[in-house]
C-alpha positions, 0 to 999 in steps of 0.5 A: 791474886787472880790475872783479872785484879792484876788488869784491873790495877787492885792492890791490897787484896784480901779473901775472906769466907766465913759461915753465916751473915755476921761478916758481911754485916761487920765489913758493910759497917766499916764501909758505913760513909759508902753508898752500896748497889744490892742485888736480891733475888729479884730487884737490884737496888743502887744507890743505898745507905748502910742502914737501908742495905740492912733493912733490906738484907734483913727483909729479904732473909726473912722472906725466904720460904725455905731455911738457908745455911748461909757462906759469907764471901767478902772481898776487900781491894784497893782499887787503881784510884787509892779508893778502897772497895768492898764485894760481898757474896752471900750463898744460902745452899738448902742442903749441907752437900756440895752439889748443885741444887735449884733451890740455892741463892746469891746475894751480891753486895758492892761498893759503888764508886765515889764520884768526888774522890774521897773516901 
């Protein structure tokens, strides 16, 4: 547990890493009643269903002109309302090295918050 999610009152918090997209691709689906905000490489978008979000991981791997080795980081909490919340990180890195390079990328994926309270 990090200080930030003990300010922020999360509860249940669960770390997970793993190599590829099939992790991410498992978690959106148990979230599948969620709407999720995705931010690409050069548009976010708010506001959108699991299988749009699919579509869209899809569309923007594909467009990719270099070939990534892509890491999984998956957060799940639950958050000081009772809702359970979903954060994942997608990393492509060019190179098998763990140093910086210009050419690797983010793709950040989260739950938005449900405005009526259910889940």
């Amino acid at each position: 547990m990090f200080l930030t999610d003990l300010i922020k009152r999360r509860k249940n918090i669960i770390n997970q890493e793993n190599q590829g997209i099939n992790l991410a691709l498992h978690l959106i689906n148990e979230f599948e009643d969620r709407t999720f905000t995705f931010k690409g490489l050069t548009k976010k978008y708010f506001g959108i269903r699991r299988e749009e979000l699919i579509k869209l991981i899809q569309e923007e791997l594909e467009s990719m002109i270099v070939l990534y080795n892509y890491t999984t980081r998956a957060t799940t909490y639950t958050d000081k309302k009772g809702i359970s919340q979903l954060k994942i990180r997608l990393i492509g890195k060019v190179s098998m090295m763990h140093r910086y390079n210009p050419l690797d990328i983010k793709l950040d994926i989260t739950t938005e918050t449900v405005q009526n309270g259910s889940t």
